[in-house]
FIDO-396522 format. One record per residue: residue in one letter; x, y, z of N, C-alpha, C, O in turn. Coordinates in pm, whole numbers, plus 50000, padded with zeros to 5 digits. Layout:
N
AXYZXYZXYZXYZ...
This chain:
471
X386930690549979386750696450112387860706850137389040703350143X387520717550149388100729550229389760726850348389800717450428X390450732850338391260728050487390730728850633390700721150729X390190745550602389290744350723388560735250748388620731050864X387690729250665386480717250670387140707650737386900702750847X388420704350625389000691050744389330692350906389150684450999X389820703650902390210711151059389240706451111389440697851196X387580710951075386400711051168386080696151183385530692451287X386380686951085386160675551071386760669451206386140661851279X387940673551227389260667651336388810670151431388470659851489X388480684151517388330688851626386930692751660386720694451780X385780694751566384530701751603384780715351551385780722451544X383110717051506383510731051440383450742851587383920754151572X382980739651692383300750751758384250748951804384190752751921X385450743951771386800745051827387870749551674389090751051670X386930750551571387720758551516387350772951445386440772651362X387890783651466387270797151455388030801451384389250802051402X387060807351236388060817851167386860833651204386070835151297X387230844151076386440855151069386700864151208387790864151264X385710870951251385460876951362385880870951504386430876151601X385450859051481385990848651635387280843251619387670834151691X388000848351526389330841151538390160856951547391390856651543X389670866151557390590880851588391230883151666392280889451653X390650877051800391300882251937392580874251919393610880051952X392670863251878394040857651853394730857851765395360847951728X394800871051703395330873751584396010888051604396570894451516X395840892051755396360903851745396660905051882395830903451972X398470909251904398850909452076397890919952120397050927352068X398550916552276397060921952365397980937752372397290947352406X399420940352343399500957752289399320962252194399920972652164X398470956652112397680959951948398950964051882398750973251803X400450959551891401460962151823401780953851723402640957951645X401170939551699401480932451623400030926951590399160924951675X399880924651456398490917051367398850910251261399820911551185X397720900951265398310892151165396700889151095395660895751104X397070873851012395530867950999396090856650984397270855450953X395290846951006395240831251015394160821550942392970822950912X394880813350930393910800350814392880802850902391840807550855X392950800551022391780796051149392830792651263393890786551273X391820800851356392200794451520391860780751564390680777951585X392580773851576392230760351611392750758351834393770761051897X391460752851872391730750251981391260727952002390310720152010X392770728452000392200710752097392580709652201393390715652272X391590696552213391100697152385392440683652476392310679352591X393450680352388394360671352419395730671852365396050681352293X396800660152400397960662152354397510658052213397730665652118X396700643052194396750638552105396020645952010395970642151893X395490655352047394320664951902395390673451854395410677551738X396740677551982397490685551915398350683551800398780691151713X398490668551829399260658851775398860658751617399550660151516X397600656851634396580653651540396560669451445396860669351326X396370675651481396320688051416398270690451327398380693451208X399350688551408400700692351377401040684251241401730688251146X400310670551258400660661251113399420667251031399500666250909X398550672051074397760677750925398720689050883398900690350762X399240695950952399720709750931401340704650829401770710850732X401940692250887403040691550802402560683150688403590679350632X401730679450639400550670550534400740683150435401530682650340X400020693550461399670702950377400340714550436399620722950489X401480716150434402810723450474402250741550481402440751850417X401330735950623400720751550660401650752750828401850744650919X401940764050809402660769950948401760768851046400550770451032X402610764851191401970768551316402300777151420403390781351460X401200778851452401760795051541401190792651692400170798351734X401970783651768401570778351937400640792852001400720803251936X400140792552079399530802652141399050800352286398470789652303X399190808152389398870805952521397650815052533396500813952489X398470827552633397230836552691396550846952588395510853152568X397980844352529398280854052445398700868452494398320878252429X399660870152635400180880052662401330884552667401730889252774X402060884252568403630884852541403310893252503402250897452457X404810898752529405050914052452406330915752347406950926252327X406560904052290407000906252150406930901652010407710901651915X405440897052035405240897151905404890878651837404360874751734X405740868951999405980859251925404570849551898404480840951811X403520853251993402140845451952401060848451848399870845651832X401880854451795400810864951658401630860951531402820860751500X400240857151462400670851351308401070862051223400530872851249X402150861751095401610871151025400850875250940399690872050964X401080884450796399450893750748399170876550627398090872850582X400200871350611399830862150501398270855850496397600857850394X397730848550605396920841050653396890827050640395880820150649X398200822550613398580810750589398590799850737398400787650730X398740803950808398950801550963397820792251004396690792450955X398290783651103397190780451201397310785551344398140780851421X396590793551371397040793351563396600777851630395840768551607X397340781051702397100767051746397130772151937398050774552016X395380771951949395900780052131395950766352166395660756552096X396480766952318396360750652401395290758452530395350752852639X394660766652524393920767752621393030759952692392800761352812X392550752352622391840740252654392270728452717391560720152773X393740728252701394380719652748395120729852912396140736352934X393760725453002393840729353133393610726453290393050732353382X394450711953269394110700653386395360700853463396350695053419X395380705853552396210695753693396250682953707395730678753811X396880672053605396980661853618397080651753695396550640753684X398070657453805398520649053921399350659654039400030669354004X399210656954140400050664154268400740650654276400410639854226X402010654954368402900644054451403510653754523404190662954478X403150650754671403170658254778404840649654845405840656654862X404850641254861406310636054877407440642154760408170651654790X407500636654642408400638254580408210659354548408940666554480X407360661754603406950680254570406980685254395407600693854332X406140676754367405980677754178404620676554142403840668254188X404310687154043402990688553975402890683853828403950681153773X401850682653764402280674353645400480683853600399350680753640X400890695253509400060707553435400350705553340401470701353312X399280708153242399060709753127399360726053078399460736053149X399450725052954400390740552912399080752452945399330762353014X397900750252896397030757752916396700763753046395970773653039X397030760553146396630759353285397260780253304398330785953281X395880785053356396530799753376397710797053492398110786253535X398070809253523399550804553625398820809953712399700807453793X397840816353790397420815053896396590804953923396530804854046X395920796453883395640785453856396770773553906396670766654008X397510773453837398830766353928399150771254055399170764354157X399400782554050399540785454208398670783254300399050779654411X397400784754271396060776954365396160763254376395990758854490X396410754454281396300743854306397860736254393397880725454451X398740743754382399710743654474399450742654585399450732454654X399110757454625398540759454777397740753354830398000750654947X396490748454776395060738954774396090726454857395820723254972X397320719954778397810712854850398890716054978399640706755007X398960724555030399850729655120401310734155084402170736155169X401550735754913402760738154839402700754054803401830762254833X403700755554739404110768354698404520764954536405500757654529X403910769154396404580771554281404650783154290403770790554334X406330787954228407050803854303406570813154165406350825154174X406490807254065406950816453987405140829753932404100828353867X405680838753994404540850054016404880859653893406060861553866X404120864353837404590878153752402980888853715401760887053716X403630896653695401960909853672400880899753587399760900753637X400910889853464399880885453425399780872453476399560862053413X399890873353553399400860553602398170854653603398110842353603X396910862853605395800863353606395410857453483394330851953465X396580858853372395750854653254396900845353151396550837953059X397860847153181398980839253108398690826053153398170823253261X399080817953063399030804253063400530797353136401460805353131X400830785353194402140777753205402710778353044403760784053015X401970772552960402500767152828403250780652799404430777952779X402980796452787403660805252754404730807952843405900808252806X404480809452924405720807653046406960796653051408010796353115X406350787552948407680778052937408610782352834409830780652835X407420792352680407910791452595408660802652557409090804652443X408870812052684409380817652696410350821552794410870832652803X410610807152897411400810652991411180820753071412230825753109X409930827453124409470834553233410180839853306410870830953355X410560852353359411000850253490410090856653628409600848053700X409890867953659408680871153720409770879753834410820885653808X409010877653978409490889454096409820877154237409700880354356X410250862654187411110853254290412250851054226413190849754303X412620849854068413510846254016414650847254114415580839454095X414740855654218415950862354281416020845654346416890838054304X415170841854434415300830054519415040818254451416020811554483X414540813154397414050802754319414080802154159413740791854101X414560815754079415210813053935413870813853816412670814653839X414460813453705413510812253604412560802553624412400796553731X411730800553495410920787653482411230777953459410630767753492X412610778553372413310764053320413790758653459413740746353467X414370766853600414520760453724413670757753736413800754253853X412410755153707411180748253839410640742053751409430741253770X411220734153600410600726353536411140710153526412230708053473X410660703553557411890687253559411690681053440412570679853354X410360676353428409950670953251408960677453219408310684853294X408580673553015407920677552921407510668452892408000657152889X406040674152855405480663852700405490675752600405320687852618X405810667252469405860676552392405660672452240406060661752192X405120680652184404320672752012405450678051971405620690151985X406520669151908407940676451800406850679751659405680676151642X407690687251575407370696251463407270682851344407370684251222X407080672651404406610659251285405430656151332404730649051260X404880660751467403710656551501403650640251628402610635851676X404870635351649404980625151720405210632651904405800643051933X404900628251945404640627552116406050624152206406340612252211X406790631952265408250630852337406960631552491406350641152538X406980616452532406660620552716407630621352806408020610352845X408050628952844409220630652913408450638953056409100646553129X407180636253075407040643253218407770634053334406990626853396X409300633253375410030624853444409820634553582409830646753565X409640629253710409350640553836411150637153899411350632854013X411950639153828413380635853862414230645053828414490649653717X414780648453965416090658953963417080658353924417750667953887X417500643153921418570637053871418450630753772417860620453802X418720631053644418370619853502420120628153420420390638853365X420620620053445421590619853340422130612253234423290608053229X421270610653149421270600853020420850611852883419730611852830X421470616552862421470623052739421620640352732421920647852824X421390642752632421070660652556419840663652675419010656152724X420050674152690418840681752804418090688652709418360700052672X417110681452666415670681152577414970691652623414450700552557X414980689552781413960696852853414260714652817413440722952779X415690716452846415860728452875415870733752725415710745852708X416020727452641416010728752461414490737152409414340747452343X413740729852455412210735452452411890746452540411140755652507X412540745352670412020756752744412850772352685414070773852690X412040780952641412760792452558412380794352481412080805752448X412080778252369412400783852193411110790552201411320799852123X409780792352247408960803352190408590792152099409090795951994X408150783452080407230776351990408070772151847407610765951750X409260776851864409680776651725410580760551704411400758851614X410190748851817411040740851738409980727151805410260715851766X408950728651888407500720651894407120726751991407690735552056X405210717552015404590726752129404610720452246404370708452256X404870727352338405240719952454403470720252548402900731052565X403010710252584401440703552639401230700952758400160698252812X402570702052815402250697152975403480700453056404250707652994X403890697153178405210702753238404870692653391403720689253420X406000689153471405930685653573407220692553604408410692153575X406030701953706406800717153808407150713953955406580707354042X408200720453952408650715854126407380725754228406670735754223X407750714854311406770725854433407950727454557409080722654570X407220735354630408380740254786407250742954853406140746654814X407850739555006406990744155101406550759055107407140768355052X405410759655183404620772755193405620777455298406130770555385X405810791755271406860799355392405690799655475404490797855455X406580803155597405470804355746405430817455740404700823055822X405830821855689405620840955719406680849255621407900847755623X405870859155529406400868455468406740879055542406110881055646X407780887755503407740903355529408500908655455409700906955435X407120921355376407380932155290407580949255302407040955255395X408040953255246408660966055291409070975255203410080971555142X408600987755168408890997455020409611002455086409371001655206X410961010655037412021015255073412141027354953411961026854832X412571039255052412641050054977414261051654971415031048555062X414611056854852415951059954830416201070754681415481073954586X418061074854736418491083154654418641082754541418121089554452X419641071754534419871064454406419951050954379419541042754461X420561046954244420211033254244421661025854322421861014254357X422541038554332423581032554366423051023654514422891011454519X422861032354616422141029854755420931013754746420761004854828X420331016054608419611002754578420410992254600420270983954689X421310992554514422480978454485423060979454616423080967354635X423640985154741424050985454851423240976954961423610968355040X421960982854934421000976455010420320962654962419440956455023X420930959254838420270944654824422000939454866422070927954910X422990945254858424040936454936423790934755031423760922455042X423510939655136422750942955235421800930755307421860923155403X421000933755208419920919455245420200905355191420010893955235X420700910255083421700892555070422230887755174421940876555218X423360898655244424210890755376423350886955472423730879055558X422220891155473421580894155596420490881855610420150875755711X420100880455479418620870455451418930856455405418340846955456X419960854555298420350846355252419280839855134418990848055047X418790829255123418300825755090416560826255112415670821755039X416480832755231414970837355222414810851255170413640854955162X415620858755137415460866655038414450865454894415000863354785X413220866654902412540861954756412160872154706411620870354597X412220886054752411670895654627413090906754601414030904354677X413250915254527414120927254556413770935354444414600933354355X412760944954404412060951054287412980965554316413320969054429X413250971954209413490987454170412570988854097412000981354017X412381004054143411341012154097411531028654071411471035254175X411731035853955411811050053939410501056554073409851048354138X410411064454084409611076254160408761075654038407661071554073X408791077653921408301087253827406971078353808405901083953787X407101061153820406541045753802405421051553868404461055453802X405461052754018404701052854116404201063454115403151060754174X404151073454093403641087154052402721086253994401581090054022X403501075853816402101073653706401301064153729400271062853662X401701054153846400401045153904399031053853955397901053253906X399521062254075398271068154188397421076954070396211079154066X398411081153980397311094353862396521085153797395441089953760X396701073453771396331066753668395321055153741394681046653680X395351057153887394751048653926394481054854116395211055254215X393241058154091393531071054245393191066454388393261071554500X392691051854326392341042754459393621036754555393641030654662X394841042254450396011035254518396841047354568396661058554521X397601045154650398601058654684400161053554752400291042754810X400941060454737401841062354804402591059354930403391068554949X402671050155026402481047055125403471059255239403741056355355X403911073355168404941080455232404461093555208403941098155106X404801100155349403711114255348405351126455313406471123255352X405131136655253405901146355250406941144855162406641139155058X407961148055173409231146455050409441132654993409521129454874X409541123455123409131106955101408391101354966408671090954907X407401110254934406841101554850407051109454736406271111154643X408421115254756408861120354590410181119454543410761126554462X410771104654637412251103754626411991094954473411021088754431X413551098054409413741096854292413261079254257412661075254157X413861069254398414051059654356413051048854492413131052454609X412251037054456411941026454549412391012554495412361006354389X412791011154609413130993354599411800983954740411620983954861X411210977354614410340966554725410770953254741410720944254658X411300952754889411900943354970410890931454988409720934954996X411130918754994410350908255067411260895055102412130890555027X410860889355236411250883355296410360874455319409220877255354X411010856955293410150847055363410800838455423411900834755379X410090831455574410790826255661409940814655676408780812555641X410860807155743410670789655715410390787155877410090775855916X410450793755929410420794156109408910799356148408020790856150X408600812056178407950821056236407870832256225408850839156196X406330838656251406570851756223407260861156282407760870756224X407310858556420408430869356504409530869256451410000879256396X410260855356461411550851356340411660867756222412270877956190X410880861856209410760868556010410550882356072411290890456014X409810888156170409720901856154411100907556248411470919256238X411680899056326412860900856439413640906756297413610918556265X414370895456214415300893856123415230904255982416100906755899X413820908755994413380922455893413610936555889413960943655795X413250940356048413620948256097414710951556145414810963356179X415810943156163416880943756153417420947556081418180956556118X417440944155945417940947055833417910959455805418840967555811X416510961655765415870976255735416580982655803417390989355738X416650984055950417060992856060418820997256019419261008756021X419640984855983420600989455934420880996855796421971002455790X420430997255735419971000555571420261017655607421061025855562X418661018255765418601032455742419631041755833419851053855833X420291028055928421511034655985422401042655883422951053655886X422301029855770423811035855730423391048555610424101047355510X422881054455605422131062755523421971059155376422001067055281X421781045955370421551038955242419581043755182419141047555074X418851040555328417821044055318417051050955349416841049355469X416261060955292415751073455320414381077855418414071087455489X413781065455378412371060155444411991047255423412461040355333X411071043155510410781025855488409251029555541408981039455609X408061016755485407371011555500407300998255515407320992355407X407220990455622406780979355673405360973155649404570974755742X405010967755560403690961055554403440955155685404230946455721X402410958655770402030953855893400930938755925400800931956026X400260937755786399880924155787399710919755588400250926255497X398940909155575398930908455440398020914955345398000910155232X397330924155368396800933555339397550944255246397520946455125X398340950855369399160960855318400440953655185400890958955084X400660941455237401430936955158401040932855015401890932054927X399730930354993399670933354886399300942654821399160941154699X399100951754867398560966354871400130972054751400210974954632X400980971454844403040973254849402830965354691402800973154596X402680950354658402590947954509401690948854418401710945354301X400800954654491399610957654332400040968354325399770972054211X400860980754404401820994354346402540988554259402100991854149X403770978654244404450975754176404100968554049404930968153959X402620961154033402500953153945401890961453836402190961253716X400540972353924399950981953815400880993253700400481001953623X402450987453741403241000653628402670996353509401901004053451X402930984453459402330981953346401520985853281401540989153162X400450985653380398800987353302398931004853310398581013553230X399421005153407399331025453427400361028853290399871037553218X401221025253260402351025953116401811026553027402021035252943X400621014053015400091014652868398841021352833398411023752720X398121025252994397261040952975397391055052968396481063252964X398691057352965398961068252891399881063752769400811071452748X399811053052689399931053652534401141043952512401721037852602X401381043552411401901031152357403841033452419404221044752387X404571028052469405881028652496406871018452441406661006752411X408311027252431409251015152335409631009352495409921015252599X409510997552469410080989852580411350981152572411540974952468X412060980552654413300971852661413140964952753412710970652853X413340952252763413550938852851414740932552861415050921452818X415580942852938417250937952975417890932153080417230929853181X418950929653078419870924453194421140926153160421750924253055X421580931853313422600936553325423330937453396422740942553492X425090934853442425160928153579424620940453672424580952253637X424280935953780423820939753875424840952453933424460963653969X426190947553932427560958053952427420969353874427760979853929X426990969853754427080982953642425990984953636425790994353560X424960980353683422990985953644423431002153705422981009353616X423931009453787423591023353812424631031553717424681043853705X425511021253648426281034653554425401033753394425211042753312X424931017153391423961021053297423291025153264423181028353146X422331027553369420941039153407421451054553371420831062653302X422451056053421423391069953399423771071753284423301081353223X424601064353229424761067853070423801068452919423751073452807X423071058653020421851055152852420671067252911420151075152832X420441067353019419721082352985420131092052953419681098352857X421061095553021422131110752951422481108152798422391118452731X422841096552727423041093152595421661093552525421771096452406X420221091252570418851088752521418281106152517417511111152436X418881111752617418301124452629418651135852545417961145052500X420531131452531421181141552419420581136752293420511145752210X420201127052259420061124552113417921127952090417241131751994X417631124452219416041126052209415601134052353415011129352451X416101148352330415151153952451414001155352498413171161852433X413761151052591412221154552677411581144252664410371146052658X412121128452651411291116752631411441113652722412371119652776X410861104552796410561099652978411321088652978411721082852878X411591084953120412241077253125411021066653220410371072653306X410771053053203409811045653292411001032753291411411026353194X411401031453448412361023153479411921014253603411561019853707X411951000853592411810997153684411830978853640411690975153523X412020969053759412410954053748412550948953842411950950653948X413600939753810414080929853898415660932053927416470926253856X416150941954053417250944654029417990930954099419110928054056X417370921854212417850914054290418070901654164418510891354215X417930900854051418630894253917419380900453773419980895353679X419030912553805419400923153694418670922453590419060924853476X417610919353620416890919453463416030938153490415230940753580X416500947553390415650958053393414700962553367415290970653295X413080967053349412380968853234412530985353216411900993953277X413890987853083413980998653059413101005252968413151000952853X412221015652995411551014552898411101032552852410611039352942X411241036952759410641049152685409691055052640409301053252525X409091063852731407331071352678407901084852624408981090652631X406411087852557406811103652543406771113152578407321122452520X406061114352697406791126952801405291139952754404091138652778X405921150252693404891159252717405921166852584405661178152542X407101158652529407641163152415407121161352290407121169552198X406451145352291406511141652145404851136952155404081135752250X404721135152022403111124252084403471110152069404631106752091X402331099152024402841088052070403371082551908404181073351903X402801089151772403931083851676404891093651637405591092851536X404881102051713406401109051668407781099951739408891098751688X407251093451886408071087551975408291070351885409261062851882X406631069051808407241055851767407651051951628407531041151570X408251065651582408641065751452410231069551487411111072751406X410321068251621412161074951678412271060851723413301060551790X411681047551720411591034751827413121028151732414151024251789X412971028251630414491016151614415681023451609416711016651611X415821036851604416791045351648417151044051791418301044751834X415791041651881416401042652051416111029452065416521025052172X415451019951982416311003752030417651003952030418081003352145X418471004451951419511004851877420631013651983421591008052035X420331026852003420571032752102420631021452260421691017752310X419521018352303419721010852407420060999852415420430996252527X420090991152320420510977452291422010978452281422860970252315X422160991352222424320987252177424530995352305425521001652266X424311000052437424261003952582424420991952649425400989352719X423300983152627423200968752675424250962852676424780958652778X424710961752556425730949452482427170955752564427750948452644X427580967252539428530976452581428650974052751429820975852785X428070971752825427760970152971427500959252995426760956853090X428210945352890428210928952915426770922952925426680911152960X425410931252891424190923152914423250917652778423700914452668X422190917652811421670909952691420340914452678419700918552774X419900913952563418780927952482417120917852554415980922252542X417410906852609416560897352618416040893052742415990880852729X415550896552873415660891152997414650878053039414820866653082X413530886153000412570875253039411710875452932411280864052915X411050887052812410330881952761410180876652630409170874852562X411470874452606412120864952482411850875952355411270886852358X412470869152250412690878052124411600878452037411280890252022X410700869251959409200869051936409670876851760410360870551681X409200888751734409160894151588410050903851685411240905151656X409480911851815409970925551857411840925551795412240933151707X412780914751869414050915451855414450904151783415500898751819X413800899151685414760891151624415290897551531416160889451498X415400905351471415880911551374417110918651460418180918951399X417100923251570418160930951609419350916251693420240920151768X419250907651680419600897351801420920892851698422010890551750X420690891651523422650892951527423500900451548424630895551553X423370914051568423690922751582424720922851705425850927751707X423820914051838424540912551944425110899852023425880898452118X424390891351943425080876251962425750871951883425710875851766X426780860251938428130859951947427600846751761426680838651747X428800851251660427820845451527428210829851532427660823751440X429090820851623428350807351623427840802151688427670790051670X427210810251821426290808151908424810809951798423770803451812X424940815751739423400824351646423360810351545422320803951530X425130805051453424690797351361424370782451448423730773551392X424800780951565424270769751631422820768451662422230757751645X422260778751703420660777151683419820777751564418680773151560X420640785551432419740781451329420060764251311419130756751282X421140760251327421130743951323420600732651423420640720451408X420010741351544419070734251625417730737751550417230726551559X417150742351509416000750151454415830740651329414840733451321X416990740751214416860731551105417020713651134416970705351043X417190710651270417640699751298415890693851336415310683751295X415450703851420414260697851505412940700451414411920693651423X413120712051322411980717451252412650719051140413050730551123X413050707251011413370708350892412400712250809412940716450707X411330713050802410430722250708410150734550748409460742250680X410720737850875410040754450904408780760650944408390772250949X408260748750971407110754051012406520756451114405330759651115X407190755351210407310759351323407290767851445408020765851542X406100781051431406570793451457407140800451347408200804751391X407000804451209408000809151191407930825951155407040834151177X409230827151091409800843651150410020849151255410180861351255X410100840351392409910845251510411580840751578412030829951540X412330848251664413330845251733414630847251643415550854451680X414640839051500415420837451395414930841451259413860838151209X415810848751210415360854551063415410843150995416470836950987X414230838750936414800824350817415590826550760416030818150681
């Protein structure tokens, strides 16, 4: 019998797909990375996963975890060998349990993340963590990559809003650790060990996520400005001012929002005249635990001082929730508007928040002397410092002249990064894109301590591999 055969034997043959039906998961959704695979295997449980990980270390075939499959570096894509199994957990997509007292959910990895967030709300809760794919990313990728999204500012990564795991280790045995406890201090933090590695040390099947109350009232607000300096002023600004209901604080180039409305003409600008051609926007949001007058008293306030002090140039006030999401589908469509005019080198950084405007300043003036007339598409999470710096080609180059210059201006922006105390890595983990560049800038027994977590938890390697760590 075949391996595949046995596969089909285990799970059903329509849960396991090679040929034509096993493509879409064989290739990221920025057609930058391809691979081929033994077969896509989807089970419908922990224990099929279980079941599948000891065939895989039986007959010492690699596994390659898989969610939505919307990462952008590379790490859910097998490579050209075809030795691989994908292994999606899509199927594994149940809301297990609510607990409305203790405010804990207990999801399975497959579960899309708007999906979690509905079933949050469904119960009168809030799960915070929001980002552009939400629509289609899974929890399970979001763990395995430590997520961060556009609340991180108030409520933190994903590893904050995760308490326990279940999880199939790389022998194929079952760790249940979905504990709904804030407090457990009896050992190594397992939990936070898994949340990150990107599949490379087991697959993580389920999660019990904190919940928080539903705010009583948002308020959002695009803010026009000079520079980024005036940005970082004005999120001091709203720090003193908001505190902890502070949950959004986005930067945004002019140039972002420009290539949204061309690229998409149903949307526009919310600022008539010079306004809607200042260099720089930051989108503000506020949520309040009181009321809406509260929340709009305490908004307008702010704002109002911002534009006293000539920090801010123009403001828009979202007037109900309409406009407000109107204000983030501008901010969320950079993406999709980025990757319709052609393929871009992207960087996913962080940087303190204090030096993000001399960095912006030097690595373009340094990107421009060495590569003139390449664009600059900037924009993130400045209220955590994570940036998405990122490089198109402008009207200089086409799109492989720009991506045959890409490990020259990694390299370029990465030793910028490192140079300015931050890290080449913010939210969407290292995958194939940066593992190769990641000794380069981490510290070498921090690097040999994770190849010895890696050989400790996954002694045969099979685990994800080539991904995060060069074998």
């Amino acid at each position: 019998m075949s391996q595949v055969e046995e596969l089909v034997q285990m799970l059903g043959r329509q849960y396991v797909l090679t040929g034509p039906e096993a493509e879409s998961c064989t290739v990221d959704w920025r057609g930058r990375y391809s691979g081929q695979a033994l077969a896509v295997v989807r089970p419908g449980s922990t224990d099929e996963v279980a079941q599948v990980v000891r065939w895989c270390v039986a007959n010492q075939v690699p596994m390659v975890p898989q969610g939505g499959n919307t990462g952008l570096c590379g790490g859910a894509t097998p490579d050209a060998s075809g030795k691989a199994v994908v292994v999606s957990l899509t199927r594994l997509n149940q809301v297990r349990s609510i607990d409305t007292v203790n405010d804990t959910m207990v999801v399975e990895a497959g579960c899309i993340l708007q999906a979690v967030q509905q079933a949050a709300r469904d119960a009168d809760r809030l799960f915070p963590l929001s980002l552009a794919a939400e629509g289609s990313c899974t929890l399970g990728g979001n763990l395995a990559t430590n997520a961060g999204g556009t609340q991180v500012l108030r409520y933190g990564n994903t590893r904050d809003l995760v308490l326990g795991l279940e999880v199939v280790t790389a022998e194929g045995d079952v760790w249940h650790g979905l504990r709904g406890l804030r407090k457990d201090n009896t050992g190594y933090d397992l939990r936070n060990l898994y949340i990150g590695s990107e599949g490379t040390l087991g697959i993580i099947t389920a999660a019990t996520v904190k919940l928080y109350p539903l705010p009583v009232a948002q308020c959002t607000a695009l803010l026009g400005l000079n520079s980024i300096e005036d940005a970082v002023s004005v999120l001091s600004v709203a720090r003193k001012g908001f505190g902890a209901s502070l949950t959004g604080f986005e930067l945004i180039a002019g140039g972002c929002l420009q290539g949204v409305v061309e690229c998409y003409p149903q949307q526009r600008i919310p600022f008539d005249g010079a306004s809607a051609s200042l260099p720089w926007f930051a989108l503000l949001e506020l949520s309040d635990s009181e009321s809406a007058e509260h929340a709009r008293e305490r908004f307008e306030a702010i704002v109002g001082e911002t534009i006293e002090a000539g920090l801010v140039q123009d403001a828009v006030i979202a007037e109900n929730i309409s406009q407000s999401k109107a204000l983030w589908h501008l901010r969320e469509s950079i993406p999709l508007s980025e990757k319709a005019f052609g393929k871009s080198i992207k960087h996913d950084v962080s940087i303190p928040v204090s030096r993000m405007a001399d960095f912006v300043k030097t690595t373009n003036a340094a990107l421009q002397a060495s590569f003139p007339g390449i664009q600059h598409v900037i924009f993130g999470h400045l209220g955590d410092g994570n940036l998405h710096y990122n490089v198109a080609k402008g009207q200089s180059y086409t799109e492989d002249e720009l991506l045959a210059k890409q490990e020259a201006i990694y390299q370029l922006v990465h030793d910028s990064v490192h140079a300015y105390g931050g890290s080449i890595s913010a939210e969407h983990g290292v995958g194939q894109l940066k593992r190769d560049a990641l000794p380069r800038y981490k510290d070498p027994v921090e690097l040999a301590l994770m190849h010895r977590v890696k050989k400790a938890l996954d002694p045969q390697g099979l685990m994800n591999p080539g991904k995060m760590l060069i074998p």
